[in-house]
Short mmCIF file of the C-alpha atoms (twelve columns), coordinates in Angstrom:
data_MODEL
# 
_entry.id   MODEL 
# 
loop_
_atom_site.group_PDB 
_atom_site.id 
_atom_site.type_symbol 
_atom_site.label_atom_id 
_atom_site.label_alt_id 
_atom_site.label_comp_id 
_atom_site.label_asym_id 
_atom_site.label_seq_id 
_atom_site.Cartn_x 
_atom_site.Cartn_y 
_atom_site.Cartn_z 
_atom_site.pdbx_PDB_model_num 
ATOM 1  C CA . UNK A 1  0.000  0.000  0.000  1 
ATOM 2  C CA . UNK A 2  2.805  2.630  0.940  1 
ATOM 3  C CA . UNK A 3  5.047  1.357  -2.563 1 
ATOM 4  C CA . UNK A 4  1.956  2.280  -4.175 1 
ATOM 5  C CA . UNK A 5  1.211  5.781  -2.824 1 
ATOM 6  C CA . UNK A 6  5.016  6.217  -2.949 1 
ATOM 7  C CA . UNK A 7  5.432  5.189  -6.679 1 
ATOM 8  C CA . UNK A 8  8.579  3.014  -5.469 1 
ATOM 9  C CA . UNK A 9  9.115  -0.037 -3.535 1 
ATOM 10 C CA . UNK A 10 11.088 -1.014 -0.387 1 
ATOM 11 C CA . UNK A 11 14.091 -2.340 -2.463 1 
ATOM 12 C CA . UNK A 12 14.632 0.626  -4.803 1 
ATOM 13 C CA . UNK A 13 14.240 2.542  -1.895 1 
ATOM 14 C CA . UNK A 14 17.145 1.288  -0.510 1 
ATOM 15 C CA . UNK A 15 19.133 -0.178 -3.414 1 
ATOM 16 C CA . UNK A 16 18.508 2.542  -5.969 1 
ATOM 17 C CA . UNK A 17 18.243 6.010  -3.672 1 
ATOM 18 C CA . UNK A 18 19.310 8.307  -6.051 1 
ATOM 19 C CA . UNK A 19 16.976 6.941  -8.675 1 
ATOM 20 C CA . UNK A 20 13.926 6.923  -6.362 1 
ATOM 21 C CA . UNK A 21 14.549 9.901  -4.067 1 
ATOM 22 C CA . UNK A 22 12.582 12.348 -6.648 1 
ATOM 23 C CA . UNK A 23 9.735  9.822  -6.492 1 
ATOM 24 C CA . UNK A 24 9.383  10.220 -2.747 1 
ATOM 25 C CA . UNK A 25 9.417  14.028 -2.588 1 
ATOM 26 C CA . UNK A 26 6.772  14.225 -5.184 1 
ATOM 27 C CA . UNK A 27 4.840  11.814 -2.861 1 
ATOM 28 C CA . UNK A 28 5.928  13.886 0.242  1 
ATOM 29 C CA . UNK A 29 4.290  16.985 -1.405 1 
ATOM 30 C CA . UNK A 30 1.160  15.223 -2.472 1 
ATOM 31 C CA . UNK A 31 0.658  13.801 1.357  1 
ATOM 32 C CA . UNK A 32 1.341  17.750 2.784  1 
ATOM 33 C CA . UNK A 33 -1.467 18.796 -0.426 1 
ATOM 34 C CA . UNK A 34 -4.071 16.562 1.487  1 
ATOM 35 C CA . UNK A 35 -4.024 18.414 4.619  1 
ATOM 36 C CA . UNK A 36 -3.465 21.873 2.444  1 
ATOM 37 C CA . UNK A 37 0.007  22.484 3.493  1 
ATOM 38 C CA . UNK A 38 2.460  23.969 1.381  1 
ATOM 39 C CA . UNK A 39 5.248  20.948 -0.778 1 
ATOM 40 C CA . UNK A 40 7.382  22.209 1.683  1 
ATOM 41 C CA . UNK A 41 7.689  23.245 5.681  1 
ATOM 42 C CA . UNK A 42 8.190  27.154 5.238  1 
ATOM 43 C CA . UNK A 43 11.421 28.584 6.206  1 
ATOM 44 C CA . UNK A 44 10.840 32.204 6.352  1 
ATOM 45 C CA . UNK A 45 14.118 33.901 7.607  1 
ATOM 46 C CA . UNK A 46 12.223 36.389 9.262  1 
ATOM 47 C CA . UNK A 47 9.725  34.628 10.452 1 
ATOM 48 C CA . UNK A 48 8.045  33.208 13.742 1 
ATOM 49 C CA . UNK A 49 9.449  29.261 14.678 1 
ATOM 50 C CA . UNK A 50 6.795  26.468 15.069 1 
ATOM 51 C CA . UNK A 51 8.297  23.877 17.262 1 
ATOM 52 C CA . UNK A 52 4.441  21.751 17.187 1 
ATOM 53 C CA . UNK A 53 6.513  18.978 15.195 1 
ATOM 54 C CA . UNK A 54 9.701  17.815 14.187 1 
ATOM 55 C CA . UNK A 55 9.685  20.253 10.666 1 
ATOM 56 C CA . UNK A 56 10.455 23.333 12.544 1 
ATOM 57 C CA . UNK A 57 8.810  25.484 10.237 1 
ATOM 58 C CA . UNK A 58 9.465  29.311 10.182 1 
ATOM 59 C CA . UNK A 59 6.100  31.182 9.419  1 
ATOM 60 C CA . UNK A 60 6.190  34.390 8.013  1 
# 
C-alpha cells in the first residue's frame, strides 16, 4: 500500500536512492497537499518558529 502511494518499492528505496529519491518528494508533497500544506515546511528567515513537530517550520 505505501510502494503504491510512494510510486517506489522497499528495495529501490534502498538499493537505488538516487533513482527513487525524486519519487518520494513528489509523494511527500502530495501527502502535505491533502491536509493543504504547502510541498514544503516554510522557512521564512524572518519569520516566527513552530516547534508543534519535528519540521520546525518558520512562518512568516
Amino acid at each position: 500500500m505505501i510502494s503504491s502511494f510512494l510510486g517506489v518499492c522497499r528495495r529501490c528505496i534502498l538499493e537505488e536512492w538516487s533513482s527513487a529519491r525524486s519519487l518520494i518528494w513528489q509523494a511527500h508533497a502530495r501527502a502535505r497537499e491533502m491536509f493543504h500544506l504547502p510541498p514544503q515546511p516554510p522557512r521564512d528567515p524572518n519569520g516566527l518558529p513552530c516547534n508543534l513537530c519535528i519540521n520546525q517550520c518558520q512562518v512568516g
